[in-house]
C-alpha positions as CSV (number, residue, x, y, z in Angstrom):
1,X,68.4,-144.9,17.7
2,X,67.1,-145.7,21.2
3,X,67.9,-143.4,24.3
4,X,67.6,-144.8,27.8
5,X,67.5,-141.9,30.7
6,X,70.0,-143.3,33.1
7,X,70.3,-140.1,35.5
8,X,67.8,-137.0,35.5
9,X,69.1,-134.2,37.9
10,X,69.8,-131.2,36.3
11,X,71.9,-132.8,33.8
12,X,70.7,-135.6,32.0
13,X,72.9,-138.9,31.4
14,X,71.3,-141.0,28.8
15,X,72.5,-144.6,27.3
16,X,72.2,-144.5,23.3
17,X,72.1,-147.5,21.6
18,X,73.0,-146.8,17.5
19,X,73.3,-150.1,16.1
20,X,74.1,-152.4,19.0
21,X,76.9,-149.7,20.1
22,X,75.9,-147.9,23.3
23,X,77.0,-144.7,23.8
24,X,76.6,-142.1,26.9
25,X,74.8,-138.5,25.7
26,X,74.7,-135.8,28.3
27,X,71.6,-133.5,27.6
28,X,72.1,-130.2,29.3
29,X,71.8,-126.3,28.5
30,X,73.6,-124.7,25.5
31,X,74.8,-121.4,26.5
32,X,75.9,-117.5,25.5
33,X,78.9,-116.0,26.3
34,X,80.5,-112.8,25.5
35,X,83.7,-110.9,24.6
36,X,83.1,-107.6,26.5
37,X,86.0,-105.1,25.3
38,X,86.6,-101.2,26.3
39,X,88.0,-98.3,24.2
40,X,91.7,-99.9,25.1
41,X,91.0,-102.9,23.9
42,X,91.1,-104.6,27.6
43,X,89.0,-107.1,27.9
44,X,86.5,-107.9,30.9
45,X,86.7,-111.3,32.8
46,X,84.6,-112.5,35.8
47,X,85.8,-114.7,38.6
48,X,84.1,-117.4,39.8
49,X,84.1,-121.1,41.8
50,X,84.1,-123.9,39.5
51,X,83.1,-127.3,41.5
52,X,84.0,-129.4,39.0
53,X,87.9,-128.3,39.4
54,X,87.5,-127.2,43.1
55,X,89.1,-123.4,42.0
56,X,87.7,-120.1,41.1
57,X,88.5,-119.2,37.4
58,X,89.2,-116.0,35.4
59,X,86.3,-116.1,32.2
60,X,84.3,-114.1,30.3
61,X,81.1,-113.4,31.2
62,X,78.6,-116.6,30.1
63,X,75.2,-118.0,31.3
64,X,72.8,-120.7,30.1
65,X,70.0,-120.7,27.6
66,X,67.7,-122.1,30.6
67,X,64.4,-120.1,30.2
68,X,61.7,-121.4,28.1
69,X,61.6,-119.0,25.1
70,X,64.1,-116.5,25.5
71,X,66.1,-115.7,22.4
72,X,69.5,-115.9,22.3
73,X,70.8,-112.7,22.7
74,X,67.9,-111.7,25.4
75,X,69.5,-114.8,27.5
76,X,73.0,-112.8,26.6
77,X,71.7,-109.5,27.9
78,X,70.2,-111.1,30.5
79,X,73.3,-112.8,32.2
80,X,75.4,-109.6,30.9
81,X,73.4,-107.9,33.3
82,X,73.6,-110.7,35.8
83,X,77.1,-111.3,35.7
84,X,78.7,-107.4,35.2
85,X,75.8,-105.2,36.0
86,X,76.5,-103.9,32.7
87,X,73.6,-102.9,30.5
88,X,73.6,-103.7,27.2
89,X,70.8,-103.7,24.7
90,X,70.3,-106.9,22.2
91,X,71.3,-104.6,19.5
92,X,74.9,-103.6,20.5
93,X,76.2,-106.9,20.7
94,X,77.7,-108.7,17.5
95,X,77.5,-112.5,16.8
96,X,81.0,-113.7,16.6
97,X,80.9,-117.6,16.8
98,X,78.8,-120.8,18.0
99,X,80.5,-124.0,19.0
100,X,79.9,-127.6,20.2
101,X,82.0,-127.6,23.3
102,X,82.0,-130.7,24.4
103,X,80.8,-132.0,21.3
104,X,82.1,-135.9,22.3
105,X,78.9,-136.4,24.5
106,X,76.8,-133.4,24.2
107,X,75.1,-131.6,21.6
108,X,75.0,-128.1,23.6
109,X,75.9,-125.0,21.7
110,X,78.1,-121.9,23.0
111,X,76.8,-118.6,21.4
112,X,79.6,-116.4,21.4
113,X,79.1,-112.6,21.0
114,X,81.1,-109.1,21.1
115,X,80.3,-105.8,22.6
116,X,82.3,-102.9,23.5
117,X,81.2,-100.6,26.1
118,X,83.3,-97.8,28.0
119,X,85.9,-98.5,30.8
120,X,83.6,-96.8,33.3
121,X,80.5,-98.5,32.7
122,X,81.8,-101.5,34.8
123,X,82.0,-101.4,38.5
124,X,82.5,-104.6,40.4
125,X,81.0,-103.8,43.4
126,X,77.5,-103.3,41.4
127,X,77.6,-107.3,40.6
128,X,74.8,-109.1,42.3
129,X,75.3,-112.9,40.8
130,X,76.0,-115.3,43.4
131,X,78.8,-116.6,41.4
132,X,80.3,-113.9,40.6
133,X,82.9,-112.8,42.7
134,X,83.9,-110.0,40.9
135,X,85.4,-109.0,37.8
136,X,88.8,-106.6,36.1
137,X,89.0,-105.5,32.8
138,X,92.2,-107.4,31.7
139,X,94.9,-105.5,29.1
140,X,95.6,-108.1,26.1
141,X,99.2,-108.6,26.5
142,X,98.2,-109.7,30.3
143,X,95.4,-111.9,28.4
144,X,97.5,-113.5,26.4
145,X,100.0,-114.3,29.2
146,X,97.4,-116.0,31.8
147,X,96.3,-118.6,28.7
148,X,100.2,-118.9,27.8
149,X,101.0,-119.6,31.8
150,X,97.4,-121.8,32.3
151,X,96.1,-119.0,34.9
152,X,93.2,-119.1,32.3
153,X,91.8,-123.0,31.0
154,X,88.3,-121.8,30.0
155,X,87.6,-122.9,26.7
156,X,85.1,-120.3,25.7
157,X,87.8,-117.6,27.2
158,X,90.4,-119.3,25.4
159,X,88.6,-119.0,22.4
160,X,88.0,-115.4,22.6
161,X,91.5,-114.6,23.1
162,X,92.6,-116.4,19.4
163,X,89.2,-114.4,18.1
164,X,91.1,-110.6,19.9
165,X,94.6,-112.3,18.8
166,X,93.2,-112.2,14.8
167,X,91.6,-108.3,14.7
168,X,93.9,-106.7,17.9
169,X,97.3,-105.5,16.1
């Protein structure tokens, strides 16, 4: 196996060569994300721009694994805290999945992890991210309808509803 860089910005596009077949590998960040859920079972979603589709998007609260030696679920209270000024200690939150997202040209991993916290303990207006316009806690029949209607195309959010579809009665 022979990897060629062919574009190093904050991606990385490399050419692969596995016997004679070339193949294109994107190295980039694998990432955390989490399910954040209240004593009503509503769930909390951010909104933010997306470039790549030129829209802002309803998700869960995510970040990269982008700092040299931070551990997975420091990087998840870190962007937690970033993301919905919510703070949450490494030992509240539960592991619930991790995924190959785009596993066709990238290796990456999404960490995927619960937590409940209280209703109140999210304000909007205390959200400092850049990205982050701001964020509603969302009831699970409403959930359910934004993915059914496309309002919601996320894969890591869409993957947290069909985890909340499989424990919420």
């Amino acid at each position: 196996m022979e990897d060629t860089c062919i574009y190093d910005g904050w991606l990385k596009l490399y050419k692969r060569n596995i016997n004679g077949k070339n193949y294109e590998v994107v190295k980039n960040h694998s990432a955390v994300s989490a399910i954040v859920i209240n004593e009503f079972d509503e769930i909390l979603l951010v909104k933010q721009f997306r470039p790549s589709i030129m829209k802002e998007t309803l998700e869960i609260p995510a970040g990269l694994l982008d700092i040299e030696g931070e551990g997975i679920e420091e990087c998840l209270v870190r962007e937690l805290k970033e993301e919905t000024a919510l703070d949450i200690k490494k030992e509240e939150v539960e592991k619930i999945v991790s995924y190959k997202p785009i596993l066709g040209f990238s290796a990456s991993t999404m960490y995927m992890f619960k937590v409940k916290v209280s209703k109140n303990a999210f304000n909007s207006e205390r959200i400092e991210d850049v990205d982050v316009t701001e964020g509603a806690w969302v009831p699970f029949k409403k959930f359910e309808n934004m993915i059914m209607h496309e309002k919601i195309v996320d894969d890591k959010t869409i993957m947290a509803y069909f985890y909340l579809k499989s424990i919420v009665k």
